[in-house]
py3Dmol code that shows the C-alpha trace and the ligand (Angstrom):
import py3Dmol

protein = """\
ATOM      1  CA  UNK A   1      53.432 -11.862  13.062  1.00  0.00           C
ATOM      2  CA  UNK A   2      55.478  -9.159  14.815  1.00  0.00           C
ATOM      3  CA  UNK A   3      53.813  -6.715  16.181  1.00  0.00           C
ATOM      4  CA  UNK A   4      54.624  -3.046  16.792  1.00  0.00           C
ATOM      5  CA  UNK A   5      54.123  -0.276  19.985  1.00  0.00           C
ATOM      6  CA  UNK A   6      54.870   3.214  20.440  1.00  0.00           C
ATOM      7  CA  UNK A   7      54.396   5.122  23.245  1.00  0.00           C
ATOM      8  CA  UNK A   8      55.746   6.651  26.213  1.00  0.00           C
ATOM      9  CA  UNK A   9      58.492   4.704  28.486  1.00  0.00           C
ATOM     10  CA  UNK A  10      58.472   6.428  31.617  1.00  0.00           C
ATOM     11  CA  UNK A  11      59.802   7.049  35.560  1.00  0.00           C
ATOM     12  CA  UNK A  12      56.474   7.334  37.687  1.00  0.00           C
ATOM     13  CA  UNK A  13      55.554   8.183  41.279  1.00  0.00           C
ATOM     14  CA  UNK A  14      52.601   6.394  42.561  1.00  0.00           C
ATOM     15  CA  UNK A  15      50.957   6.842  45.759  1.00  0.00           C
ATOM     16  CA  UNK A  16      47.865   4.506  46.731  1.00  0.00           C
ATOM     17  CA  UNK A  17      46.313   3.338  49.571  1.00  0.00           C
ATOM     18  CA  UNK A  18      48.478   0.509  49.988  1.00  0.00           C
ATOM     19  CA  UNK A  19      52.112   2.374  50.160  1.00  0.00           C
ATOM     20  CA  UNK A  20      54.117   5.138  47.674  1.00  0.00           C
ATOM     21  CA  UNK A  21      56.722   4.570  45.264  1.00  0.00           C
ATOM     22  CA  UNK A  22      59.234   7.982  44.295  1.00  0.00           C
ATOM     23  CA  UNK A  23      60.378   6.450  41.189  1.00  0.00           C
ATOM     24  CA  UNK A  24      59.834   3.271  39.286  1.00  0.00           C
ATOM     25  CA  UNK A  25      59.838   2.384  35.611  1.00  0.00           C
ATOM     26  CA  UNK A  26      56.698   2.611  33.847  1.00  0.00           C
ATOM     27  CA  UNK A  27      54.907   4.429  30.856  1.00  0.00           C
ATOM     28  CA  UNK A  28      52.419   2.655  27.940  1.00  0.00           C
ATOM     29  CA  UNK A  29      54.825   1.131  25.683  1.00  0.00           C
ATOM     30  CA  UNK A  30      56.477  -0.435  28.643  1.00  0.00           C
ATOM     31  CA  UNK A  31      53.842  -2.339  29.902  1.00  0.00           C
ATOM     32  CA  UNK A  32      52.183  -2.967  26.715  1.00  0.00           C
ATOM     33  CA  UNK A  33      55.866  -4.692  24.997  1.00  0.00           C
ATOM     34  CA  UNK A  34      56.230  -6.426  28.252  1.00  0.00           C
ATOM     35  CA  UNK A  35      52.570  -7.751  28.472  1.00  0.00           C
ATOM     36  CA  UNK A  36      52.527  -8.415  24.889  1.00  0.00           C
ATOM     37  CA  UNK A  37      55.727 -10.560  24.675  1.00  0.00           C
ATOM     38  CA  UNK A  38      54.270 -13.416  26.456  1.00  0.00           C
ATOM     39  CA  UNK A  39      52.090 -13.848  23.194  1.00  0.00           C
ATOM     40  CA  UNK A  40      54.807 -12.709  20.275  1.00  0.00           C
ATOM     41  CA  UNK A  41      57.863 -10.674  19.044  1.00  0.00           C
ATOM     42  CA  UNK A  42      57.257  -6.960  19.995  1.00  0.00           C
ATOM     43  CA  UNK A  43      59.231  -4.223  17.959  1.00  0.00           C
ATOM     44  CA  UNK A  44      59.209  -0.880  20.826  1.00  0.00           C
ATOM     45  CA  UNK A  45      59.543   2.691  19.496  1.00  0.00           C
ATOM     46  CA  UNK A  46      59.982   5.206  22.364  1.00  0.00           C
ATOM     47  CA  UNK A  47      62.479   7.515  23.774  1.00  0.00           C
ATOM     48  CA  UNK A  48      64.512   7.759  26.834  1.00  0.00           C
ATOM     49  CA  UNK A  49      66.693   9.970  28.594  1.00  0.00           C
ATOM     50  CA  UNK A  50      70.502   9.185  29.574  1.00  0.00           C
ATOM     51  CA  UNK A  51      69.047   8.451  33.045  1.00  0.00           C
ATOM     52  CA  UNK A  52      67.279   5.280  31.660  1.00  0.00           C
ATOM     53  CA  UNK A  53      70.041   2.518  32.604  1.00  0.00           C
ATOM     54  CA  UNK A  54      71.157  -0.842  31.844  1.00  0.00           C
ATOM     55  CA  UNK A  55      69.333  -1.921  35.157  1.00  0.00           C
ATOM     56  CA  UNK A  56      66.307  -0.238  33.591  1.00  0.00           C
ATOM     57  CA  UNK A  57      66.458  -1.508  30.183  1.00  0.00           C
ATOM     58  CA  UNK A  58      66.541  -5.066  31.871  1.00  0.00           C
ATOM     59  CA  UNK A  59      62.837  -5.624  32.037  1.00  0.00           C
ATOM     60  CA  UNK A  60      62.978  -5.945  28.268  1.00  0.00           C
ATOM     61  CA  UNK A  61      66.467  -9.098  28.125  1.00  0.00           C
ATOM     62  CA  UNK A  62      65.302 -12.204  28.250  1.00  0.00           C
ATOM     63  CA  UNK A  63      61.269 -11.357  26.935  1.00  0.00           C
ATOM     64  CA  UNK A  64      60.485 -11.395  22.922  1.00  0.00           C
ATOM     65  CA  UNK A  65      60.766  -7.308  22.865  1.00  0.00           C
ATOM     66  CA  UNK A  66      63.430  -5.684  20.711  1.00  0.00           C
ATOM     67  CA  UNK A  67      64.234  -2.271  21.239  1.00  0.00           C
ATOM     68  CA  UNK A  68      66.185  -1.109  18.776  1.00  0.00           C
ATOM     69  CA  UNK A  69      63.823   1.339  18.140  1.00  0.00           C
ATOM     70  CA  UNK A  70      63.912   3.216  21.459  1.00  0.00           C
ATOM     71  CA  UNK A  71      65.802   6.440  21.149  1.00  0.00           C
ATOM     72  CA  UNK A  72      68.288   7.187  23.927  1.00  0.00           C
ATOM     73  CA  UNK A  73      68.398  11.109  23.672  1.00  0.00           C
ATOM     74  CA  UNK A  74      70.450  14.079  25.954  1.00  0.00           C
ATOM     75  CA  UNK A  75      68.168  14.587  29.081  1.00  0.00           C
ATOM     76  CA  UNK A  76      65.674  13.478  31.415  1.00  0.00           C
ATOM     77  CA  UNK A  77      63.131  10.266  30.887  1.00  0.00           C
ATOM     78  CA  UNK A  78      59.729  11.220  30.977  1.00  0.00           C
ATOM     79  CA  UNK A  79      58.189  11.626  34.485  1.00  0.00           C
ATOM     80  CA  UNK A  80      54.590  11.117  35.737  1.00  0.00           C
ATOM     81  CA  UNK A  81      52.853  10.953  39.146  1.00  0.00           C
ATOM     82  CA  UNK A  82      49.501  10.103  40.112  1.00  0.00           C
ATOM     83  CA  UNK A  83      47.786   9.208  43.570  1.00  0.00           C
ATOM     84  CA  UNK A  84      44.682   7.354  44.053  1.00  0.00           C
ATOM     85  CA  UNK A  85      41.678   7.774  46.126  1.00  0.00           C
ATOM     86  CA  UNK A  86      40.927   5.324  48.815  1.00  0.00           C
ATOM     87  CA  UNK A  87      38.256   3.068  46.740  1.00  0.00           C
ATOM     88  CA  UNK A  88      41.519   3.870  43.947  1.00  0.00           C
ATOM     89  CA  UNK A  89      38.612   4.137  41.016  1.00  0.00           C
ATOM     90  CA  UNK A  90      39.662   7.621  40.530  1.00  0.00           C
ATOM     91  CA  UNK A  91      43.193   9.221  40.044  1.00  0.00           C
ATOM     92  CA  UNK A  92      44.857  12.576  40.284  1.00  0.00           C
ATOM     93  CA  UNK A  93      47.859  13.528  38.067  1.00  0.00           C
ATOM     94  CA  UNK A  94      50.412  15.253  40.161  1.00  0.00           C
ATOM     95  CA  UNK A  95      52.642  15.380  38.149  1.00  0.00           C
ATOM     96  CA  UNK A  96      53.754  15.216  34.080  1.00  0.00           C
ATOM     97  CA  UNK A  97      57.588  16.019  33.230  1.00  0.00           C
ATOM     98  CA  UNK A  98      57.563  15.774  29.590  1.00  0.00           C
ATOM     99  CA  UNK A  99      61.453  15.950  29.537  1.00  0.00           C
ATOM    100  CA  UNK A 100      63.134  13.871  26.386  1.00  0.00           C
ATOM    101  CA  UNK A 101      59.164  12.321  25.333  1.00  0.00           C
ATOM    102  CA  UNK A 102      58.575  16.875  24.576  1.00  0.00           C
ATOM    103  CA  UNK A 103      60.644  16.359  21.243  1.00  0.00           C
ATOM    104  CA  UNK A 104      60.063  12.858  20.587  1.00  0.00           C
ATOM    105  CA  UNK A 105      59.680  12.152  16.615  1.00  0.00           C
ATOM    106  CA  UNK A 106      58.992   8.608  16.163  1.00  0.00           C
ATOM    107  CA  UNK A 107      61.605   6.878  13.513  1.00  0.00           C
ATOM    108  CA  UNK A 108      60.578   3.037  12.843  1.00  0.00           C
ATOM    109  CA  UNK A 109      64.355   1.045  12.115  1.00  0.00           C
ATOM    110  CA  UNK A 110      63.634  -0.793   8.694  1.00  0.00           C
ATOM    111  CA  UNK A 111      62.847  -3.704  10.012  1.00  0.00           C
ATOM    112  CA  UNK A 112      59.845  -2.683  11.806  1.00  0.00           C
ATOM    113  CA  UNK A 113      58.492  -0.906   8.956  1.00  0.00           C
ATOM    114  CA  UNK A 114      56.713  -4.076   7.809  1.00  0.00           C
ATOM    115  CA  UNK A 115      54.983  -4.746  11.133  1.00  0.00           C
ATOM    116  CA  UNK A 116      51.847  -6.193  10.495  1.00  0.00           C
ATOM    117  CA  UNK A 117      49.930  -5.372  14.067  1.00  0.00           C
ATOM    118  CA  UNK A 118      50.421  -1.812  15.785  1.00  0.00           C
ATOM    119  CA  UNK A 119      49.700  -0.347  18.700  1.00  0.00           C
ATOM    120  CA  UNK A 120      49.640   3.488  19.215  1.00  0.00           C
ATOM    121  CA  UNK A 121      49.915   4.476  22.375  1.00  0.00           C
ATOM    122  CA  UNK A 122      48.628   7.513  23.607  1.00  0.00           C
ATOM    123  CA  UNK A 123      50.580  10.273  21.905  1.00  0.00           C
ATOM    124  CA  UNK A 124      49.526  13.641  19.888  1.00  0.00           C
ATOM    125  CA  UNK A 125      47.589  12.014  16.760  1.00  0.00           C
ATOM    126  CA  UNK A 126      50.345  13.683  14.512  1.00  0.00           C
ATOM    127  CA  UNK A 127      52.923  11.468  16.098  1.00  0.00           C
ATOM    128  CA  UNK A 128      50.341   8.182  16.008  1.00  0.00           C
ATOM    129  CA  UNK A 129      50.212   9.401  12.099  1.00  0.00           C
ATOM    130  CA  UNK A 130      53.511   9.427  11.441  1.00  0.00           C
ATOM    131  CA  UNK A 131      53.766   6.046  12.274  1.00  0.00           C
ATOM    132  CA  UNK A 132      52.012   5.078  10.040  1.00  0.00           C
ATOM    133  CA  UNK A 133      53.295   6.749   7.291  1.00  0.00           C
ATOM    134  CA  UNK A 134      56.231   5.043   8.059  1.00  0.00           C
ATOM    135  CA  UNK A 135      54.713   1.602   7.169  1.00  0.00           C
ATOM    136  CA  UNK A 136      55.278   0.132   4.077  1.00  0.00           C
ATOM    137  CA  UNK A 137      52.416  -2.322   3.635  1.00  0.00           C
ATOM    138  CA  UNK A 138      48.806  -1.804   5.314  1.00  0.00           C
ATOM    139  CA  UNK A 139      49.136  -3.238   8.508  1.00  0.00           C
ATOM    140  CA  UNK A 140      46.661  -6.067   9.625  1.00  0.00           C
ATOM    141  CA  UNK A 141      45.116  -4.208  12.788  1.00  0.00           C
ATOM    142  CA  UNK A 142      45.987  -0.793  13.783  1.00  0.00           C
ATOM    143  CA  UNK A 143      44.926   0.006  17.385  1.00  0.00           C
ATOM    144  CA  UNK A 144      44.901   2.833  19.189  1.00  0.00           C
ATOM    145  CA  UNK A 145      44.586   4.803  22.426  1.00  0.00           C
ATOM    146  CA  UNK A 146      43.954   8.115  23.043  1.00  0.00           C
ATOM    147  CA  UNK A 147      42.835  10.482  25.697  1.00  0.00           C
ATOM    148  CA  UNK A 148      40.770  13.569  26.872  1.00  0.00           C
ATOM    149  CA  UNK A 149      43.717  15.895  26.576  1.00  0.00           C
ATOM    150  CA  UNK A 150      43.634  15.288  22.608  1.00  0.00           C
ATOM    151  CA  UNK A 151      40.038  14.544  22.151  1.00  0.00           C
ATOM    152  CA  UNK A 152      39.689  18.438  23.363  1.00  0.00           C
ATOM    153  CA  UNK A 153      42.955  20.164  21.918  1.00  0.00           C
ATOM    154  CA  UNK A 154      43.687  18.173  18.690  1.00  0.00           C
ATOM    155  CA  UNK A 155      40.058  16.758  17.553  1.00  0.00           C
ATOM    156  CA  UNK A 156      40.937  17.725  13.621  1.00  0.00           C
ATOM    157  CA  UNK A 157      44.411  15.472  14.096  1.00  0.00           C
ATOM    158  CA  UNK A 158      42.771  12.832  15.896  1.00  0.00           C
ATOM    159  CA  UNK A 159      39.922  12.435  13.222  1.00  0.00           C
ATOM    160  CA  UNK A 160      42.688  11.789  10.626  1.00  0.00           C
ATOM    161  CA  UNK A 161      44.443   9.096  12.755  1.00  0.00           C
ATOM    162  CA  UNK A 162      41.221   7.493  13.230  1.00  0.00           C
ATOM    163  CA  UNK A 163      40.299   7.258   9.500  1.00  0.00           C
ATOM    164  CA  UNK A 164      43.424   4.733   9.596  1.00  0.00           C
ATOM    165  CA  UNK A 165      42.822   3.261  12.563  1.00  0.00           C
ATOM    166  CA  UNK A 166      40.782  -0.333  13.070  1.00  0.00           C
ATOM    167  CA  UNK A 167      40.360  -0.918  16.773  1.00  0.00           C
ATOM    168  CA  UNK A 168      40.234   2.013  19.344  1.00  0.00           C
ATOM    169  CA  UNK A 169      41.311   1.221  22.613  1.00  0.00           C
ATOM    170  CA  UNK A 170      39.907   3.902  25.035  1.00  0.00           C
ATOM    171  CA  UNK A 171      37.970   4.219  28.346  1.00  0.00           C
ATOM    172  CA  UNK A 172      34.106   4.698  28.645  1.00  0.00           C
ATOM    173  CA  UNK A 173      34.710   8.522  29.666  1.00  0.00           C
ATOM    174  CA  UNK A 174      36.297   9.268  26.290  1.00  0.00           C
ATOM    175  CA  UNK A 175      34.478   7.494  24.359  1.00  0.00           C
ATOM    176  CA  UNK A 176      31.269   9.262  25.257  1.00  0.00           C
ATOM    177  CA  UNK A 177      33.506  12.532  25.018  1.00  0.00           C
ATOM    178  CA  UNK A 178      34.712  11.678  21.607  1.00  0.00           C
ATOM    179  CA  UNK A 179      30.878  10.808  20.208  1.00  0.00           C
ATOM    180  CA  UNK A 180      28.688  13.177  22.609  1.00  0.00           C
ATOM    181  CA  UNK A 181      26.776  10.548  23.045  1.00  0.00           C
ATOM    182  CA  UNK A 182      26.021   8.719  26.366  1.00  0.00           C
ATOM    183  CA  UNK A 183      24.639   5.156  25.235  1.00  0.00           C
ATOM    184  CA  UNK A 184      27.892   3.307  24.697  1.00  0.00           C
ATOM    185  CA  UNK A 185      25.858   1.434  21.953  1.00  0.00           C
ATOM    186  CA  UNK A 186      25.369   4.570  19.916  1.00  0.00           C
ATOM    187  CA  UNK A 187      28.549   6.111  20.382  1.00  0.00           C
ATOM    188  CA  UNK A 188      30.225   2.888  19.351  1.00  0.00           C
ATOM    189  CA  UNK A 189      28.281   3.466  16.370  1.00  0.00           C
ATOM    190  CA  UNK A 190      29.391   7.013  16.100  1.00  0.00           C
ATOM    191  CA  UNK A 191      32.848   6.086  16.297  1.00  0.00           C
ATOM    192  CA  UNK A 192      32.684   3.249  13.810  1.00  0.00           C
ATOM    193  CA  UNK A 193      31.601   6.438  11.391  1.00  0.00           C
ATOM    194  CA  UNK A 194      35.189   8.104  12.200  1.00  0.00           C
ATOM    195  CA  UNK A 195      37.028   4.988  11.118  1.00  0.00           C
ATOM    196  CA  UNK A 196      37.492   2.077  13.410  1.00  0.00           C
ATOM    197  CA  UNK A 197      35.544  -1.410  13.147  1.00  0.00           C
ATOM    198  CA  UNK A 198      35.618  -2.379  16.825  1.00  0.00           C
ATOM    199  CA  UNK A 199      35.738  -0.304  19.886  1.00  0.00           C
ATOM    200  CA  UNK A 200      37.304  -2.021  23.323  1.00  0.00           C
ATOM    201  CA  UNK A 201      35.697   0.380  26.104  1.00  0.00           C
ATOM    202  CA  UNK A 202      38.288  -0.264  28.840  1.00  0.00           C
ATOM    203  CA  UNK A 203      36.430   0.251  32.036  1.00  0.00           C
ATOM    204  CA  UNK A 204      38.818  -0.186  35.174  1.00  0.00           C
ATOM    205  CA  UNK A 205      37.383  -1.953  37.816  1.00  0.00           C
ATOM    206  CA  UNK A 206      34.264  -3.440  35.655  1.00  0.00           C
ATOM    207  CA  UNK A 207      36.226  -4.554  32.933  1.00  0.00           C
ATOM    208  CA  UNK A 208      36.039  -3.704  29.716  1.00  0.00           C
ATOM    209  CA  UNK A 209      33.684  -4.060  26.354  1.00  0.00           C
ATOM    210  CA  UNK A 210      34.077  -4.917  23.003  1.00  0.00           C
ATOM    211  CA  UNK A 211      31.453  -3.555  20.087  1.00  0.00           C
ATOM    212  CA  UNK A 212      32.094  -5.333  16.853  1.00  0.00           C
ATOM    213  CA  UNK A 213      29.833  -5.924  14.189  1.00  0.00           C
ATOM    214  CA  UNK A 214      26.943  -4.452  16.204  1.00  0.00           C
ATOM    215  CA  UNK A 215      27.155  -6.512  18.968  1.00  0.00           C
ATOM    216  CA  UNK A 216      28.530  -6.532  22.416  1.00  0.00           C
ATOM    217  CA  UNK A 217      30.956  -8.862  24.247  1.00  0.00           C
ATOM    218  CA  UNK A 218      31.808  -8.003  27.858  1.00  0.00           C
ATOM    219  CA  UNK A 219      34.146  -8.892  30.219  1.00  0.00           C
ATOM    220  CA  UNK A 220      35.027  -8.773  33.748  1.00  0.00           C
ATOM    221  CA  UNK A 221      38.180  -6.904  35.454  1.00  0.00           C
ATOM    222  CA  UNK A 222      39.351  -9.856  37.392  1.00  0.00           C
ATOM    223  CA  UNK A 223      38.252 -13.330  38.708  1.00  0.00           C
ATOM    224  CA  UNK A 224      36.757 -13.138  42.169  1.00  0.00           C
ATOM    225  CA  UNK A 225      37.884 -16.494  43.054  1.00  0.00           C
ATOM    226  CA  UNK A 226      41.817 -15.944  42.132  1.00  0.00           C
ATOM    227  CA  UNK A 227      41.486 -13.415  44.540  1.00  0.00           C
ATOM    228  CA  UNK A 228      43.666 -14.691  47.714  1.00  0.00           C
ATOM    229  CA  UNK A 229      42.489 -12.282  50.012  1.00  0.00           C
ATOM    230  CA  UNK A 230      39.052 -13.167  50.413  1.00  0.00           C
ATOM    231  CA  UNK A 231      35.454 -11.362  49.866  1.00  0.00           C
ATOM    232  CA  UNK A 232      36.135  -8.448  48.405  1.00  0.00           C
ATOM    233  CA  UNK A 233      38.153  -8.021  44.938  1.00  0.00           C
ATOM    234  CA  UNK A 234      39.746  -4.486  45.744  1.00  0.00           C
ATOM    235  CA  UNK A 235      41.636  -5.549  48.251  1.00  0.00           C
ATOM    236  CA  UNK A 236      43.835  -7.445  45.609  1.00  0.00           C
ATOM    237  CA  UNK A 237      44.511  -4.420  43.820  1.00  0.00           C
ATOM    238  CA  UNK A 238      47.307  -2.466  45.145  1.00  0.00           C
ATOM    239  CA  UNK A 239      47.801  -0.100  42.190  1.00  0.00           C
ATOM    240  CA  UNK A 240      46.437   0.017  38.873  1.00  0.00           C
ATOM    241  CA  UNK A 241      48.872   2.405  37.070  1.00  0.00           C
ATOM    242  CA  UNK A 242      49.201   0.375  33.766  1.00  0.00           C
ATOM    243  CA  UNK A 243      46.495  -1.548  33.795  1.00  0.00           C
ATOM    244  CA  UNK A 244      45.046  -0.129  30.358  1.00  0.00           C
ATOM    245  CA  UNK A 245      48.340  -0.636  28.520  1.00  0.00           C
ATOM    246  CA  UNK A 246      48.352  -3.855  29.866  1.00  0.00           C
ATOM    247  CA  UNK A 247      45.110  -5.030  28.613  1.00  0.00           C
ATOM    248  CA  UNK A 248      45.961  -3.514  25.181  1.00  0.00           C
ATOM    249  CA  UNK A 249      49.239  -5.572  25.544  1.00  0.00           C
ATOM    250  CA  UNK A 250      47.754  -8.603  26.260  1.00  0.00           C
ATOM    251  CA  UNK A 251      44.513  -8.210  23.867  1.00  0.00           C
ATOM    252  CA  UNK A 252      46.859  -7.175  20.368  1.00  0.00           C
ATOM    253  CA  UNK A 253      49.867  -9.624  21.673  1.00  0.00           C
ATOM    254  CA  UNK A 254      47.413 -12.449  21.631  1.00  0.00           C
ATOM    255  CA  UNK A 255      45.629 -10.913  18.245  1.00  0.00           C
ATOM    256  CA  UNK A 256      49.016 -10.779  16.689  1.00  0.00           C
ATOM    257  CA  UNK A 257      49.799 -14.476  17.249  1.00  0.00           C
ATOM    258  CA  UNK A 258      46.490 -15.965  15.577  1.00  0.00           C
ATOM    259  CA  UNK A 259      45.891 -15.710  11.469  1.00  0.00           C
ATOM    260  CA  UNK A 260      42.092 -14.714  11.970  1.00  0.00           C
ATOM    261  CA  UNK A 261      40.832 -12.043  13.405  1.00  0.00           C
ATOM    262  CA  UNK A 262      37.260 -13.539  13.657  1.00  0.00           C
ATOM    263  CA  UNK A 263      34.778 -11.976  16.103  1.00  0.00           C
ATOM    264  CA  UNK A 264      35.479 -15.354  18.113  1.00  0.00           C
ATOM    265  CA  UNK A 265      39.322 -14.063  17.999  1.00  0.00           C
ATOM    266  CA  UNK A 266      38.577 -10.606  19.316  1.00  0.00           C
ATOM    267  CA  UNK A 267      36.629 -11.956  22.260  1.00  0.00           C
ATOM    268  CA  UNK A 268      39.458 -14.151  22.993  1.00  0.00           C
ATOM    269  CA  UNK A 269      41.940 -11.441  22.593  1.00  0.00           C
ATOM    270  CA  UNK A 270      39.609  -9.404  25.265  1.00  0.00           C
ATOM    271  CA  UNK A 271      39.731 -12.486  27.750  1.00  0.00           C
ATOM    272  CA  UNK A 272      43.622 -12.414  27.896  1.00  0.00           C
ATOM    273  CA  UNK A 273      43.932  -8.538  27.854  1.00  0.00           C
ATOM    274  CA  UNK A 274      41.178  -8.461  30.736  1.00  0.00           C
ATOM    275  CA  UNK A 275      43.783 -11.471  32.172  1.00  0.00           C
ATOM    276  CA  UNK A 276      47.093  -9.948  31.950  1.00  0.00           C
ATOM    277  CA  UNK A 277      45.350  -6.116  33.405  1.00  0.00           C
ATOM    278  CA  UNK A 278      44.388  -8.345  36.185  1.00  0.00           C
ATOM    279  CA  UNK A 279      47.956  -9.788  37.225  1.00  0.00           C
ATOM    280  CA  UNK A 280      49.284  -5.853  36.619  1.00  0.00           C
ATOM    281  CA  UNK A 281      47.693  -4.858  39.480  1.00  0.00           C
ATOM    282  CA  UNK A 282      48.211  -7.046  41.979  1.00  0.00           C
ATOM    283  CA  UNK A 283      51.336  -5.126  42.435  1.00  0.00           C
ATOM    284  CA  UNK A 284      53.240  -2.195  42.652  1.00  0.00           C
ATOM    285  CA  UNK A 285      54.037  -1.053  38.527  1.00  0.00           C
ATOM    286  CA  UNK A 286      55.751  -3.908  36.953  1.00  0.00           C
ATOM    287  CA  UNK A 287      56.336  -5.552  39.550  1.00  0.00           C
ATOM    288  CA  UNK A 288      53.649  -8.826  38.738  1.00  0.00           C
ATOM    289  CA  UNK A 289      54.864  -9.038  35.414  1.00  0.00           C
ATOM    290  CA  UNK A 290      58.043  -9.371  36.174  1.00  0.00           C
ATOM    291  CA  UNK A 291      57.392 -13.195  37.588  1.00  0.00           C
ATOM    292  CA  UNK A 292      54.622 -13.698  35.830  1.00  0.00           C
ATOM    293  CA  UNK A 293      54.848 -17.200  34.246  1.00  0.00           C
ATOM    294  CA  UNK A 294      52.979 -18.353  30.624  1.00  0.00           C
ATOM    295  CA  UNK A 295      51.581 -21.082  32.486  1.00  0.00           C
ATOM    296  CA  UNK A 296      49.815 -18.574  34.891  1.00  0.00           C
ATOM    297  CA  UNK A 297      48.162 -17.166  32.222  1.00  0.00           C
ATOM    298  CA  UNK A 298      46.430 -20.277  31.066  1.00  0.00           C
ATOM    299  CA  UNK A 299      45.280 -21.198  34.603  1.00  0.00           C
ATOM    300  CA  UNK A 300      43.528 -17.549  34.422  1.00  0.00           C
ATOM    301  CA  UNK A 301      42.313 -17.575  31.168  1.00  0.00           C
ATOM    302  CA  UNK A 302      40.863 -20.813  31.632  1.00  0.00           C
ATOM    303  CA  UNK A 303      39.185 -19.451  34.954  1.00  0.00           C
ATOM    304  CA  UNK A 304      38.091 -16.801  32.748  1.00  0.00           C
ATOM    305  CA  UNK A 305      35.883 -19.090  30.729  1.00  0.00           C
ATOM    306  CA  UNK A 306      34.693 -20.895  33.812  1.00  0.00           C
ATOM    307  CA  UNK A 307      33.232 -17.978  35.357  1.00  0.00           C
ATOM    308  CA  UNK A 308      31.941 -16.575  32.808  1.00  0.00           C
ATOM    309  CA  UNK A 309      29.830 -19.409  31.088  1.00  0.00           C
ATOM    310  CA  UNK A 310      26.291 -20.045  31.743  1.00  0.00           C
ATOM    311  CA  UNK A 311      23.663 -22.236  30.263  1.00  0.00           C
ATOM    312  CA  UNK A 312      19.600 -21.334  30.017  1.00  0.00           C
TER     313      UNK A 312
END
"""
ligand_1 = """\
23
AMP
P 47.430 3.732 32.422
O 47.350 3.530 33.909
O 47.176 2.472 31.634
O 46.641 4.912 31.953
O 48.959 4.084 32.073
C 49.787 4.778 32.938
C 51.132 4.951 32.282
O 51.034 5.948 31.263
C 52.159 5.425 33.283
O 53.183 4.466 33.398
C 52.663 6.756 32.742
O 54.071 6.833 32.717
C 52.108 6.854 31.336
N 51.583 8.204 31.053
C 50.948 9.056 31.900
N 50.608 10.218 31.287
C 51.035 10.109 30.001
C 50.987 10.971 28.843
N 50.451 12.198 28.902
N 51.521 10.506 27.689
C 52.049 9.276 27.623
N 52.141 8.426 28.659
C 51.643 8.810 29.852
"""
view = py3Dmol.view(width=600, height=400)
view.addModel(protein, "pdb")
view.setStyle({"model": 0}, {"cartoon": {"style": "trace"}})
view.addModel(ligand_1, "xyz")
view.setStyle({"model": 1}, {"stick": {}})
view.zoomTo()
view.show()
């Protein structure tokens, strides 16, 4: 089952303790299609600028990701920069160039217009809407991702998105923002009022938790023990731009490629998102999933299950 993403593809600056990058290719969509892929087909809507090369688009050749859908408009890609602090659990934006992304309308080619997963990146709920208006049957799972910036400004827009939406994909910040309620528990329930059936709480550097059918499934950011430099799991993590669209790549690519979508599915699906954020930031922006291998993955997953199992 295909599955479909759109979002932001984007030029980013990123400064963390561990070195600075000027410019390297990033944004949602990309790192969602490209973590994604390694489970099924992915169909990208997005927009670029006429700076966006060849050399650029190459992260996409050779993966299951078809891009007829992204735009190629008159103007500049979409720009962001961000620097981390030193323990890099908090991040300041320095930076948001809107550029071509300012008058992006999404437009789904006919052949995605039967997509059966989608992912909406974080985008003004209009846009995530018109997507979906643009579908022809009701998709399987609609996700989506969203932030503080349109919990605040657009919370009427956002409410109709989420009456169409099944899984929402945001952190534990904005999901407390978006229920005004502190107890994860209860705002999950709040939020299951608005629309969605399951909530993934994405929560950096502890991982990230699932509320489905009233109960809880957590899991971890990344496995101690893969960690090569010993003792302490930060120092693995040299930036974590992407990590989020990563884990929502990883948790609807592998969603997309079973039939059910069992409670025993969805915890699976959070095992290989939590996997595939883990690899992302290891390195510099794409630069782990650019090597990463299938085969990786398994080792991972499988360490995943190891670590996480107990018996009373
Ligand atoms: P994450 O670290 O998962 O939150 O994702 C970071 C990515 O989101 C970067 O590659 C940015 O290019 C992209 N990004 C940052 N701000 C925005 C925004 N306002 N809208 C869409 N994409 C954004």
């Amino acid at each position: 089952m295909s599955l479909l993403v759109v979002g932001s593809v984007a030029f980013d600056a990123v400064e963390t303790p561990f070195g600075k990058v000027d410019r390297m290719l990033g944004g949602a969509a990309t790192y969602f299609a490209v973590a994604a892929s390694f489970f099924t087909h992915v169909n990208l809507v997005g927009i670029v600028g006429d700076d966006f090369t060849e050399k650029d688009a190459s992260i996409f050749h050779g993966r299951r990701v078809d891009t007829l859908g992204l735009e190629r408009a008159a103007g500049k890609t979409f720009f962001w920069a961000g620097r981390y602090n030193e323990n890099m659990n908090e991040r300041t934006t320095l930076a948001t160039e809107l550029n071509v992304f300012a008058d992006f309308k999404p437009r789904l080619p006919e052949a995605y217009q039967s997509s059966g997963h989608i992912f909406l990146a974080n985008i003004h709920p209009t846009l995530q809407s018109s997507v979906l208006h643009q579908v022809k049957r009701r998709p399987k799972i609609v996700a989506l991702d969203t932030m503080n910036y349109w919990i605040e400004r657009t919370p009427k827009e956002l409410r109709e998105t989420l009456r169409h939406t099944d899984i929402l994909m945001i952190n534990d910040a904005e999901t407390r923002q978006l229920s005004s309620e502190h107890n994860l528990m209860r705002a999950a329930r709040h939020i299951f009022k608005l629309g969605p059936k399951a909530l993934v709480i994405k929560r950096g550097e502890y991982g990230a938790m699932l509320v489905h059918q009233n109960r809880a499934f957590s899991v971890p950011a990344f496995p101690l023990e893969e960690v090569h430099v010993p003792a302490f799991p930060l120092e693995e993590v040299h930036d974590p731009t992407g990590a989020g669209d990563t884990f929502a790549g990883g948790f609807m690519g592998y969603l997309a490629s079973v039939r059910s979508k069992s409670d025993v599915e969805l915890r699976r699906a959070m095992v290989y998102g939590s996997v595939m954020g883990s690899f992302t930031v290891e390195k510099f922006g794409l630069d782990r999933l650019r090597t990463l291998k299938r085969s990786e993955i398994h080792v991972r997953a499988r360490h995943f299950a190891k670590m996480t199992q107990f018996s009373l």
